[in-house]
N, C-alpha and C positions, 0 to 999 in steps of 0.2 A: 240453774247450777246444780249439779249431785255433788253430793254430801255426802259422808262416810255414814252407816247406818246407824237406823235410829236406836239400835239396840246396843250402842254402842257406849261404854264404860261411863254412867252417870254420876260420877259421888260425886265430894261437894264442890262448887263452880269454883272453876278457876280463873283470874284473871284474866279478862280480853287479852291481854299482849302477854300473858306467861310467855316466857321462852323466848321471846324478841330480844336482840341485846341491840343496844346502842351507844355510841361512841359522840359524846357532846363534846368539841371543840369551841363551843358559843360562848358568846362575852353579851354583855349588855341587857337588853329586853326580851328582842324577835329572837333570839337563840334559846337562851334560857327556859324562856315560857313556855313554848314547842318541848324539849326537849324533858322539860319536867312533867308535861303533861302525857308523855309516854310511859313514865314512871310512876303516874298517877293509874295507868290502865294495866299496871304490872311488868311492864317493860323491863329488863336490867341496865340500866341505865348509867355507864359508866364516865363522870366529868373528868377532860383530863385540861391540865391546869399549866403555868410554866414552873418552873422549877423552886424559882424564888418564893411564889404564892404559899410555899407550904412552914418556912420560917417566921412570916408574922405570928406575932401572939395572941392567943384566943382572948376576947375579954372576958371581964370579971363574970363570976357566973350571976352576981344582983346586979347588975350595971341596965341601965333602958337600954333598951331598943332604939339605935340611933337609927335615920333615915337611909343612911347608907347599908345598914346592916338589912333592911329592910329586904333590898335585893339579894342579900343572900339568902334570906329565911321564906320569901315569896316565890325566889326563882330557881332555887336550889336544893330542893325538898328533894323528897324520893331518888336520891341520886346515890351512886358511890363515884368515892374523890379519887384520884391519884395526881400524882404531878411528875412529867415528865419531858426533857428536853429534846423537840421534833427539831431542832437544828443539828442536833450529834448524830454521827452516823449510826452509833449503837443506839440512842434514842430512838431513831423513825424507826430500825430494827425492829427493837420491841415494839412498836404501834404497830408494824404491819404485821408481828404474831397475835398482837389482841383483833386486826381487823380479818383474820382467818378462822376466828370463831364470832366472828360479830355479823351483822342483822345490816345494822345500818349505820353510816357516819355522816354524823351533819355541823356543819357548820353554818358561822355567819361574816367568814371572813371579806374584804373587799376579794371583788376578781383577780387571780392571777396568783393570789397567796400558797393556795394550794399547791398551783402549777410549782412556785420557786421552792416551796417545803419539798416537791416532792410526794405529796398525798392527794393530790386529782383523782376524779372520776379511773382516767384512761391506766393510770397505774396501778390503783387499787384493785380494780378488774380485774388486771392480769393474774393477779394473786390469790383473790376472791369469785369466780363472776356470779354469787349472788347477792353480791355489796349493792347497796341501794346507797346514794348518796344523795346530800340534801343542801345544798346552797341557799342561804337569804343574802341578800345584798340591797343596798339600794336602789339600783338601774339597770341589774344584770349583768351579765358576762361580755356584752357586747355593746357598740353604739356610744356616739359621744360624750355621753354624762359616766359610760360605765366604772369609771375611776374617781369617780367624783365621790366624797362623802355624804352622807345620808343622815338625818336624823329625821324622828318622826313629825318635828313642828313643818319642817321645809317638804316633806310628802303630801301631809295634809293640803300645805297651801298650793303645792303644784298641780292637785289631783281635783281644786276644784272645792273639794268641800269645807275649805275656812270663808269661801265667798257664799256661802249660803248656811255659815252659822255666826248669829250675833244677835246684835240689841233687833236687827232691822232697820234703825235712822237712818235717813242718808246721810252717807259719809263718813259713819261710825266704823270702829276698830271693827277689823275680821276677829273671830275669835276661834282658836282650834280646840278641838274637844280636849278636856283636862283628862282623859283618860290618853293614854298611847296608844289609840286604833291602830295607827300606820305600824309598830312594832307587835301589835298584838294579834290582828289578822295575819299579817304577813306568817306571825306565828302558827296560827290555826291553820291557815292556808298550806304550811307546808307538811304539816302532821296528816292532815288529807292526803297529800300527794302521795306521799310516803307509804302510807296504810293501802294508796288505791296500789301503788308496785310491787307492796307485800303481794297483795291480792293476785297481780298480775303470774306473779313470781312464783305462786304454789302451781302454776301451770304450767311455765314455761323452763323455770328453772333458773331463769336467769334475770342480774338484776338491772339498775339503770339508776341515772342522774335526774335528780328531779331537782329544778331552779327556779325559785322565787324574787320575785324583784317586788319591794315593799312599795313602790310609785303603782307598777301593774296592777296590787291589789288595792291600794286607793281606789283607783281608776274602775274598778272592777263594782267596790264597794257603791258607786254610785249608779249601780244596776238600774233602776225603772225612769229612773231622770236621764240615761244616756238617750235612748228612743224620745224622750220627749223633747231632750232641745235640738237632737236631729231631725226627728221626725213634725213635731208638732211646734218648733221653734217656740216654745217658755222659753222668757230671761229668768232663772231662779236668782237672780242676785237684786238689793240684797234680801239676804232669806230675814221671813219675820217667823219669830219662836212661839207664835199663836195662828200656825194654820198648816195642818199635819199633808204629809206627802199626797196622800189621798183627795187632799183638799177639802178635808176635816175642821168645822167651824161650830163653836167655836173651840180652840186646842190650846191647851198649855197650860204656863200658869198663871195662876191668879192672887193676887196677897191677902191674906184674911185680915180679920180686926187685931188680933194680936200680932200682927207682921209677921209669921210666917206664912209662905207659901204654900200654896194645894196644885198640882198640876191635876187638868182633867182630858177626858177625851171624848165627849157623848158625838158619840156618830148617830144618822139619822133616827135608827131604830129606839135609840135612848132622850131625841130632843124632848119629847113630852114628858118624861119622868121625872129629867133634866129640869125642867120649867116649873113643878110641881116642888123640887127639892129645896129651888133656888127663891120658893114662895112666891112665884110669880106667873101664875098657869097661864094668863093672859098671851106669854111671850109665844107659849106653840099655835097662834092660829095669828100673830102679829104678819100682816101680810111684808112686814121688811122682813122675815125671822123664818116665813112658814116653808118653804124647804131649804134645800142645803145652796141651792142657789141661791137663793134669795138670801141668804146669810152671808154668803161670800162674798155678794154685792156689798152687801152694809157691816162685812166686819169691824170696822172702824167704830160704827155707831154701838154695835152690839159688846164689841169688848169693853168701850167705853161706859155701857151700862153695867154690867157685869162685874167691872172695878169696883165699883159703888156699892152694888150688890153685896162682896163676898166681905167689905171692908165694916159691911153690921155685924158676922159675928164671929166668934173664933175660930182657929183652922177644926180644933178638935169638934166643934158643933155641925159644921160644915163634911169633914169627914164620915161622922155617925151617919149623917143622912144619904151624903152617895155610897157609903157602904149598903143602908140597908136597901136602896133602891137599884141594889146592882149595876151603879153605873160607875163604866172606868175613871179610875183618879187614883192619883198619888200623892201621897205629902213629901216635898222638894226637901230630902234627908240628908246631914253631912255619911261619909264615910263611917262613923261610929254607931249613927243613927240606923242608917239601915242595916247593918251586923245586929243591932239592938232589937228587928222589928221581927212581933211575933212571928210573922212567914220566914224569917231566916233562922230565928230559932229551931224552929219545926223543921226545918229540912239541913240541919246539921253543916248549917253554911261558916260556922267560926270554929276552929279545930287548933287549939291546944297544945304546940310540942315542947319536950324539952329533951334537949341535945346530952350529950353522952357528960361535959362540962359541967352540967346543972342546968345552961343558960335555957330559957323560960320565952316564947310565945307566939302570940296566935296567927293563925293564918285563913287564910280562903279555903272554905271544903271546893269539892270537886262539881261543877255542874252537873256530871252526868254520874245516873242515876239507872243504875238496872234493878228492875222491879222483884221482888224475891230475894235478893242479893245484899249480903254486907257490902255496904261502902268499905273501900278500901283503907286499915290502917296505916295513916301517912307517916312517915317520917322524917326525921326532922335536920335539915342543909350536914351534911361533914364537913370539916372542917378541912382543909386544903392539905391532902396528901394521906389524908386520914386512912385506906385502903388501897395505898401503890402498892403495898408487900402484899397482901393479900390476893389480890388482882394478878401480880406477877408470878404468884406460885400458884394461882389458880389456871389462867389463859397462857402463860408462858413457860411453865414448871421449870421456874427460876426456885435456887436453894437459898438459904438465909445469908449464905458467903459469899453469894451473888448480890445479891440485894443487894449488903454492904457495902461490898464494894463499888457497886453502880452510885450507890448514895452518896459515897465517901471522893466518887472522880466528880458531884454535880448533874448527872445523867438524870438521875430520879430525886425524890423528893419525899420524905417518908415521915408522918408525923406519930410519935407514938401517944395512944391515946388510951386511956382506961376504959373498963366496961367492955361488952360483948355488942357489938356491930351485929343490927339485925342481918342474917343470911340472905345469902339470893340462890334463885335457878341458877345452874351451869351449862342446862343444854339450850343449844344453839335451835332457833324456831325452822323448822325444816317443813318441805310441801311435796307434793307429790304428783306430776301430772296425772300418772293415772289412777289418781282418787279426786279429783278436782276436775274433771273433763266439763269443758265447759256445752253447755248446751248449746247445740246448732241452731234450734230455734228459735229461742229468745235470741240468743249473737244474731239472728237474721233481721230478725225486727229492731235494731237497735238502731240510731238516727246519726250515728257518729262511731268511729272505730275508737276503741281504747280500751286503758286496764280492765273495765269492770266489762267487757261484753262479756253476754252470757248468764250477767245477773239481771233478775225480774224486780222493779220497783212498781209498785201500785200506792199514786199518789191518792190523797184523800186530804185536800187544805181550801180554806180560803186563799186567793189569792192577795198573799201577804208576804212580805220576804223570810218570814220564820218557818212557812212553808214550801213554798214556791221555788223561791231561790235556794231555798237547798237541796228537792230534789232536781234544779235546773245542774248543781253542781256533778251531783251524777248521773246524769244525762251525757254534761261533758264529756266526761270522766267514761263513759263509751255504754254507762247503761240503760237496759230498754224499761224506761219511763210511762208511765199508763195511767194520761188524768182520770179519773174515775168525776165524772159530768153528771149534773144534772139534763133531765129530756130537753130539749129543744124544739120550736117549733119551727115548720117548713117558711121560708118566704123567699123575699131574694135576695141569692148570695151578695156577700160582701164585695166591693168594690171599692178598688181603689180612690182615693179622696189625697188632697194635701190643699192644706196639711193633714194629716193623720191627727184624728181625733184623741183628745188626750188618756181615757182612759183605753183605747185599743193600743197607743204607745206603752203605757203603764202594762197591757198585759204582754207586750212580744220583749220586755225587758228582764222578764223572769220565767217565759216558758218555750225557750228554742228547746232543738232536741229531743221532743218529746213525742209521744202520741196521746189521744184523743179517745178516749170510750164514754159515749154519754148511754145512760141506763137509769133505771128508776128503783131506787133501793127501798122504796116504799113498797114496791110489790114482793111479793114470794119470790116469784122469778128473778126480779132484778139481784133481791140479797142473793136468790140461789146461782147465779154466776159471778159475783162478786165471791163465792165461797169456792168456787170450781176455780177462778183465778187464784184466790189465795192457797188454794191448795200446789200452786207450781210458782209460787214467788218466794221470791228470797227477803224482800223485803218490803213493809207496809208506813208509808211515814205519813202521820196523820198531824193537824194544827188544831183541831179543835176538842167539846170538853169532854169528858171520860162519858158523860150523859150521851151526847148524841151519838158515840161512836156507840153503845152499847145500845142506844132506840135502831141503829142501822144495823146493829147483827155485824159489827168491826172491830168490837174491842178487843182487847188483846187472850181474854179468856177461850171467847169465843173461836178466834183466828186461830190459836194454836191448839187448840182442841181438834182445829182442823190439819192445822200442818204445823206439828211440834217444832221445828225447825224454823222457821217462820222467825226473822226479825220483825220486831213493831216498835217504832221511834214515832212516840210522842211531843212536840214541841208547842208548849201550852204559856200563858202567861206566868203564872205563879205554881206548876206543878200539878200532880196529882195527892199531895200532902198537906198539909199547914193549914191553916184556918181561911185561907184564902184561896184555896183549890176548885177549883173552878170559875171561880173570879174573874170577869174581861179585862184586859189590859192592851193596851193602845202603849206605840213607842214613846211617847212623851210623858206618859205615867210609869212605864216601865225605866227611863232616861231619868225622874224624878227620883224613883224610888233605891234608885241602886247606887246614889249616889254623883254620877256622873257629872247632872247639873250642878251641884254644890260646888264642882273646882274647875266651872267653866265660864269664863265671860269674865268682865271688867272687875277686878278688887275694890268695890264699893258696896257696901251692905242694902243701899236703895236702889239697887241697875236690878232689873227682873232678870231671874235667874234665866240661862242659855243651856239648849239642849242640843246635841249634835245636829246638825242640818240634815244628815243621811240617817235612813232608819236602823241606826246601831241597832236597837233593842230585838229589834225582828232578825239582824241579821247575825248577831252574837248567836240567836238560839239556833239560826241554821247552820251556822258555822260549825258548834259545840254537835249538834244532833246527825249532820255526814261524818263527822270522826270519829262520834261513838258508832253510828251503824257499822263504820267499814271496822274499828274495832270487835262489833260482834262478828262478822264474817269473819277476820282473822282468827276467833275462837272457832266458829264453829267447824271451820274447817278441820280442825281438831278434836274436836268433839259430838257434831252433832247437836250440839244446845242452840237450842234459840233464846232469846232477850226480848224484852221492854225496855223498852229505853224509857225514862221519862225527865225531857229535859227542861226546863224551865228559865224565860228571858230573865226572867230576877234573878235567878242562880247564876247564870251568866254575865250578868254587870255585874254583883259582886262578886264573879272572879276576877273581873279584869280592873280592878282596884289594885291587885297585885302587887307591889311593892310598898303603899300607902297603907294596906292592913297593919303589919304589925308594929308600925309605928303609934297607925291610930288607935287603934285597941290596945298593945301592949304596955307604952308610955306613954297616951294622952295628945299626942298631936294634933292637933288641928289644923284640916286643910281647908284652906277657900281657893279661889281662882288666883292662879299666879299668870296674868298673859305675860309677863315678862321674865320668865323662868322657865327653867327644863326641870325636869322632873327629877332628874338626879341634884339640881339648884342649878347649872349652867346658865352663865349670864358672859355678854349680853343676849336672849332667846325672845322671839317674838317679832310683833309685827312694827315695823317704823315707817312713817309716811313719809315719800320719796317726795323730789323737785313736781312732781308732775301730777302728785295727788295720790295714786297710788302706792300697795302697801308693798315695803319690800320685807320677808321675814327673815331674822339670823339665827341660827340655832350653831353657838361656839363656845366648844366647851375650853378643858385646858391643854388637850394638842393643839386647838386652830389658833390660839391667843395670840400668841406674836404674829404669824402670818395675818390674819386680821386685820391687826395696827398697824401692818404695813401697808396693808392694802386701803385701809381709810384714811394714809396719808399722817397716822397720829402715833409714828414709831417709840415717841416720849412715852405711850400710855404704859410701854412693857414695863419699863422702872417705875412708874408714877409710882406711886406707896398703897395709896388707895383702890388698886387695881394689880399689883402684884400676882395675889394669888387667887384662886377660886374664892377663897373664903374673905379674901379684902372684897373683891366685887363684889360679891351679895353684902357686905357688911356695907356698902358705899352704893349700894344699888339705885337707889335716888339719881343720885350724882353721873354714876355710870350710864344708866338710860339716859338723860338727858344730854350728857355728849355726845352719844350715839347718834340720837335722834337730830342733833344739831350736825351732825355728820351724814346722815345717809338723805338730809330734804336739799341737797346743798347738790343730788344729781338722778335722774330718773331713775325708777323702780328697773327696767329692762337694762340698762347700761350698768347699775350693778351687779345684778345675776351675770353676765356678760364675764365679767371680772371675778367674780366670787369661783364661778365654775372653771373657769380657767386656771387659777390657783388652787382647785380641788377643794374649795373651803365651802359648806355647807350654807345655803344662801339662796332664794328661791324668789320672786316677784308670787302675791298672791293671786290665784290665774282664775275668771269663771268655770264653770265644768266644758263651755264650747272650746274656750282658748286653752284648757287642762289638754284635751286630744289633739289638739297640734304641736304636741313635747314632741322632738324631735325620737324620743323613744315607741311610741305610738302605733305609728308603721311599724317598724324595724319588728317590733315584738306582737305583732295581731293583734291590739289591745282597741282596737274600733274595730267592730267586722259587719256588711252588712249584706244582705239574702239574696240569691236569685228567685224573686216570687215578688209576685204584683203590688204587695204592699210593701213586704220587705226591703225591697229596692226603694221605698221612699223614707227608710230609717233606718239609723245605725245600732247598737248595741255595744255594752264595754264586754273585751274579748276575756279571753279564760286565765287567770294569772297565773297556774301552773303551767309548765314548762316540762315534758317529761321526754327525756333523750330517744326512747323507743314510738315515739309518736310524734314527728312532727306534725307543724299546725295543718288541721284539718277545715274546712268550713262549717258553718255552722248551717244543722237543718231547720228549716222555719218554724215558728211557733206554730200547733193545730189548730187549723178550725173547729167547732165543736162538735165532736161525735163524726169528726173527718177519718176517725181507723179504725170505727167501730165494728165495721164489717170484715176487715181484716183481720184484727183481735179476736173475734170470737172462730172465725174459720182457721186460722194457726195455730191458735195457742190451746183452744177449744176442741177444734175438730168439729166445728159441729157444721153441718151439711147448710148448702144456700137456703134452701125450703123452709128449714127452721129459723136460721138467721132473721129470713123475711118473715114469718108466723110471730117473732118475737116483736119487730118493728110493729106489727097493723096490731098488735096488743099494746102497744105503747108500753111495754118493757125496756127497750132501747131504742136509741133513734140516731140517725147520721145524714144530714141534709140530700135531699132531691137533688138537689144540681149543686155544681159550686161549694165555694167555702161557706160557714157561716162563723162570724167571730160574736154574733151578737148571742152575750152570756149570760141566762136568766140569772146564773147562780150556780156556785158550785155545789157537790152533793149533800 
């Protein structure tokens, strides 16, 4: 990609998204979250609200931090307020002068809202065409369910992954992660899309519809298990919370003598350590124990010993020793606890606001992290209305007898508020094709059309979802991808098998798209064309520790020494900071530590804590680490700077705490697992066993309530006394669950989904991940796609959950063989002559098989 030059205007760094404006219409979670996290990256980010929201009265300024308040102060940060009525004609009026100097507008309304307001994709266009527009929904724009209501417990369980997180008993409750994945990726997922159509848009000029359906990214989310129960037929159900995706043994947690929890991870290279820690060296050469098979065989035995083990001494005696022996583990921390723990300290993870009112507290700092750079001063939620006037004489050069009057027919909503309102940008983020021309060469090498062709990634990860899967995501997303492999040796090629062996499924579930360079970074040679690549890439996104990249001549010092310009996205367990920086961490220590497991699984103090079934922890940091890259590209285009990213999975779980922060830190809340609650409290929420054994779950807040009772036949409940309001329900929750449950086992889990959906009421049978892809959404939206290539045709993969109007669905190109483009890469991108190419090979500086594929992977670089 060219860049405007490097000698171009350097003072002090400006915010990734300076100059981007955006126009938040979101309610709830997946809006919210997204939409503040653009505002986190310097976005101007304008909420606009209805009319009425701006006459509630602020509370007191010492009053706690009630739970509901929560969402405003977690999801509502770095914004400015206005409130305005898009059902008036002079209302939408002025929205469509704010979206004539605006970036992007996103919502999260159901399908069709837009169409009837009047604010769609197709009409905004007309008036803007560099409006980028941003839909979340439940089920998309399209397709039987698309009108159906959504909430995150009924995603989870359609997607698959509440059947593969719990205790493990048979027959035990599913249990859905206590965080809001389904609302929070869906979030992450569309702040990507968005950033990739920036991207697109300083090229073309023009912008587009990006739509996310929050089932799609479930679905999505369960990346390296889709190939395996297609390919390799695993039943993951049901999942047990001691034996990691990788098939990691043994994993999880374990109780100490003082009853609290240690979650650990020793993979194979840490079992002898492991064994030594646990005072029992005997266990690393136990021929039930002595590799990782053989453990897997006898995990039952071995957890079983292990119990006993960890229950002689305290968690904290227990800790000391796998710290000092560098092996992965986490102590299973509430919400308060891990805000509390030195590595969140150190890395500026609990941030402090108070509002223009006085009102007072804390919140989630930002996971991402550019190296050199202040973190951004946050600010802290407005109050509803708190900047219509100001907004209107800025974006509409409305006068003050304007305003009034607008305020005084109902139109607008204006709150007056003391104190000086931090200032924002007013210019609009502007691009240019021809300062952006995208490179033909790299665009040639790219394995799929889309926004990013043109940009250069050079991967450097273990194959792990904190790497892998996020630079699979821009791959997608149309960029040219470049594992950087260790050497391989010759033998013979790969052949097709089924089932597809479990770990070759594990690797085509996080590397379509891509290409393939194996080389040796141990030689001179090797690092010296890894330096001649990084000299024409845009970007470097590495998984592992600041140590190795700097033994391989990678780190980021180095890199941009060579190509100033040069993004480099770090995604590491615990960061490059804190007292833990460098520290291995595995998702189940990472899921311990951030809190997650502490409000997931059954509300009983002796049920061993539950960790997501899908590897959150690896896939929050990929998520977080393509938004900041496409974020730094959106600067650089601007500027010429390149970034460090450095994003860390702990930083990442506790952002996605998100609304439980400032309760739990501010006023002392304490969360444990609610399986029969929504997060906002909505009851009745969770899983209830149907006629047939099967779990049906309800997520019904206080729209669904009456429709509900009618439909379970129990029209009396809407008067009962004890169930009236939101707050009788939770106050009678007992009682109310056990109706329910007395009502939904009385007819099969599939007959009432049936009925739930047809009523549009929020209501889902929990599905495995095989029965997950036959949602009748599935098809309709590409969300299973599988390869024309000899293995790929024996396995499927979850499709891409972005949806971008300027690209329909593309196929997907097959995962690489090892060192299968290496000859290409160096002659395209390099230039360098076949002669040399080959003189490089018989030195064993790089290598690319004799004949055929090979997937057999000593090991990445």
């Amino acid at each position: 990609m060219q860049v405007p030059s490097a000698n171009a205007n350097r003072q002090a760094p400006e915010l990734p998204l300076h100059g981007l404006r955006v126009l938040d219409l979101s309610t709830v979670v997946a809006g919210p979250y997204g939409a503040e996290m653009f505002g986190e990256l310097g976005a101007d980010v304008i909420r606009i609200e209805p009319v009425g929201a701006s006459a509630s009265p602020a509370p007191a300024a010492n009053a706690p931090i009630s739970e509901s308040e929560g969402f405003l102060w977690a999801l509502q940060k770095n914004k400015r307020a206005i409130c305005m009525d898009l059902k008036h004609p002079e209302g939408l009026a002025l929205f469509m002068d704010l979206v004539r100097q605006s970036d992007v507008v996103w919502d999260n309304f159901r399908p069709g809202v837009t169409e009837r307001l009047g604010i769609d994709y197709a009409k905004l266009k007309a008036i803007n065409p560099r409006i980028i527009t941003c839909a979340i929904s439940g089920y998309g724009s399209e397709g039987p369910w698309s009108r159906v209501g959504a909430y995150d417990i009924t995603v989870q369980a359609l997607s698959g992954v509440m059947s593969i997180t719990g205790s493990g008993e048979p027959g035990s409750e599913p249990a859905r992660w206590g965080v809001p994945i389904g609302d929070i990726a869906g979030a992450l997922y569309g702040v990507i899309g968005v950033l990739a159509a920036v991207e697109e848009r300083s090229r073309t000029g023009v912008g587009q519809n990006v739509e996310i359906a929050l089932l799609d990214v479930q679905l999505a989310l369960n990346c390296y298990r889709v190939p395996q129960v297609f390919g390799t037929n695993i039943d993951f159900a049901p999942a047990s919370p001691r034996k990691g995706g990788a098939g990691t043994v043994p994993y999880g947690p374990f109780r100490c003598g003082d009853g609290k929890w240690v979650s650990i991870g020793p993979s194979s290279n840490f079992w002898g350590a492991f064994c030594q820690v646990m005072g029992h060296p005997e266990l690393e050469k136990d021929p039930r124990f002595a590799t990782i098979g053989d453990r897997q065989k006898n995990q039952p035995a071995l957890d079983a010993l292990l119990e006993t083990i960890f229950l002689e001494r305290p968690s904290a005696e227990w800790e000391a020793g796998l710290f000092a022996a560098q092996i992965p583990f986490g102590p299973v921390l509430d919400i308060a606890g891990a805000f509390a723990h030195p590595q969140a300290a150190a890395r500026g993870m609990r941030v402090d606001l108070q509002n223009n009112a006085g009102r007072r507290a804390p919140v989630a700092g930002t996971p991402l992290r550019f190296e050199g750079e202040a973190t951004r001063a946050q600010h802290p939620p407005a109050l509803s209305g708190t900047d219509t006037a100001a907004v209107l004489k800025e974006l509409a050069a409305l006068d003050d007898a304007r305003i009034g009057d607008l305020a005084a027919k109902g139109i607008i909503g204006a709150r007056q508020v003391a104190g000086q309102r931090p200032s924002r940008t007013a210019n609009q983020a502007q691009g240019s094709a021809a300062t952006n021309t995208v490179s033909a060469l790299v665009a040639g090498l790219a394995r799929r059309p889309g926004p990013l062709n043109g940009v250069l990634v050079l991967e450097m990860c273990g194959d792990e979802p904190a790497g892998t899967m996020g630079t699979q995501m821009l791959a997608d997303l149309g960029a040219t991808v470049i594992k950087l492999e260790r050497i391989g040796k010759d033998g013979a090629p790969t052949q097709p098998v089924s089932p597809v062996p479990e770990p070759l499924a594990y690797y085509w579930g996080m590397n379509r798209n891509k290409l393939s360079l194996s080389l040796d970074l141990k030689s001179d040679a090797g690092r010296q064309l890894l330096h001649q690549l990084a000299a024409k890439a845009d970007v470097i996104y590495d998984n592992f520790r600041p140590e190795v990249m700097k033994r391989m001549g990678a780190d980021p010092a180095t890199l941009k020494g060579i190509n100033p310009a040069l993004i480099c996205c770090s995604v590491t367990g615990f960061g490059r900071s804190g007292p833990l920086a460098g520290f291995p961490a595995y998702d189940a220590t990472i899921q311990a530590m951030g809190g997650g497991m502490s409000i997931t699984g059954l509300a009983d103090p002796a049920a061993i804590p539950v960790r997501c079934g899908n590897p959150i922890g690896g896939i929050a940091g990929a998520l977080y680490g393509v938004a900041g890259t496409l974020a730094a590209l959106a600067r650089r285009r601007r500027t010429a700077q390149g970034a460090a990213l450095d994003v860390a999975l702990f930083d990442a779980q506790l952002a996605m705490n998100a609304y439980r922060v400032p309760p739990a830190l501010g006023a002392g809340k304490q969360y444990g697992p609610e399986p029969h609650r929504g997060g906002s409290g909505a009851l009745p929420y969770g899983p209830f066993k149907a006629r047939c054994g099967r779990w049906f779950v309800l997520g019904i807040t206080s729209q669904f309530w009456d429709k509900a009772c009618k439909l379970m036949g129990k029209p009396e409940w809407i008067k009962d006394p004890r169930f009236l309001t939101e707050a009788d329900r939770q106050q009678h929750e007992p009682a109310l669950n056990e109706a329910v449950g007395a009502v939904i086992v009385t007819r099969d889990a599939d007959d009432w989904e049936k009925d739930f959906i047809a009523a549009g009421i929020p209501g889902a049978t929990v599905k495995s991940i095989k029965e997950a892809f036959d949602h009748p959404h599935v098809a309709l939206r590409h969300m299973l796609v599988g390869f024309d290539h000899p293995i790929g045709s024996q396995l499927k993969v979850a499709g891409d959950p972005m949806k971008l109007s300027a690209h329909p669905h593309q196929p997907f190109a097959p995962a690489p063989g090892l060192g299968e483009h290496t000859p290409l890469v160096l002659a395209q991108l390099l230039d360098m002559p076949q002669q040399d190419i080959a003189r490089l090979r018989a030195a064993g500086a790089v290598w690319w098989p004799a004949e055929g594929r090979s997937y057999a992977r000593p090991s990445v670089v």
